[in-house]
N, C-alpha and C positions, 0 to 999 in steps of 0.2 A: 437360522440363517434366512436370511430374505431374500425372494425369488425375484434373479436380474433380469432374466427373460422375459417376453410376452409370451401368451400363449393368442393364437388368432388363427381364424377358420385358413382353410388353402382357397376360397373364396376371395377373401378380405388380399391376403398374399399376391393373388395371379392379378387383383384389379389394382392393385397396390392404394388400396382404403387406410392400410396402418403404415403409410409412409412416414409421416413425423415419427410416430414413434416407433419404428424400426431405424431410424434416422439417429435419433436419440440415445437408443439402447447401443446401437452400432457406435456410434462415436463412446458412450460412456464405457464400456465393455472392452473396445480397443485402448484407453486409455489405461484402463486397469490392467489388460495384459500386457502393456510395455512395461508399466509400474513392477508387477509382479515376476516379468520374464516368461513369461506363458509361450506356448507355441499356435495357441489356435483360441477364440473365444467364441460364445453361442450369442448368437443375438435374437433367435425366434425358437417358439416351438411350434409347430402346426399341429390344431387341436383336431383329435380323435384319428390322427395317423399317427402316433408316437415317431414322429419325425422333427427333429433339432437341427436347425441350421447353426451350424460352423462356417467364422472364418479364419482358413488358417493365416499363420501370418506373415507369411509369403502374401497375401492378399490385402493386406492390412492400407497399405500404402493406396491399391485403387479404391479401395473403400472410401476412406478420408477424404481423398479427392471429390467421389459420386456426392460426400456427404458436403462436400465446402461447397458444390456448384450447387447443389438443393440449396444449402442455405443463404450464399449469395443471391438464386433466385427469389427467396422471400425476407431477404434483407435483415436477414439477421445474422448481421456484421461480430456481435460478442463472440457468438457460436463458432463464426469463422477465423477468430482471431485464435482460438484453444485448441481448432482443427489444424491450424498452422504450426501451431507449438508441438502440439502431436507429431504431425510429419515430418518435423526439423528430429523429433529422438528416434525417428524408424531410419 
């Protein structure tokens, strides 16, 4: 099985240096758990605290949002249009 998560320093996290791809991971991962029917998805893990962020999905819905305004800020319009499809099935 191949690993969906990052793993990235609590560094890189608190400056937010892996935003795209927590961005990424966040949007692909919540896709999968509506797919799937899941209650909660991991989109990071922070390296050498064995700490995994979860979002559960009660959350799902502000997520998508965070992820549609990041990506309408750098115009990338595709990305926002599969975040909308997303939101219409939560």
């Amino acid at each position: 099985m191949t690993r969906k998560i990052p793993i990235i320093s609590l560094e890189d996290f608190e400056a937010k240096a892996k935003k795209p791809l927590m961005m990424k991971t966040l949007v692909t991962n919540i896709a999968e758990g509506i797919k799937d029917k899941l209650e909660s998805v991991s989109v990071a893990e922070i390296k050498h605290h064995d700490v995994i962020i979860s979002v559960p999905k009660s959350e799902w819905k502000g997520g998508l949002k965070n992820a549609m305004d990041y990506y309408i800020e750098k115009e990338e319009y595709e990305e926002c249009s599969k975040i909308k499809k997303l939101i219409e099935k939560l």
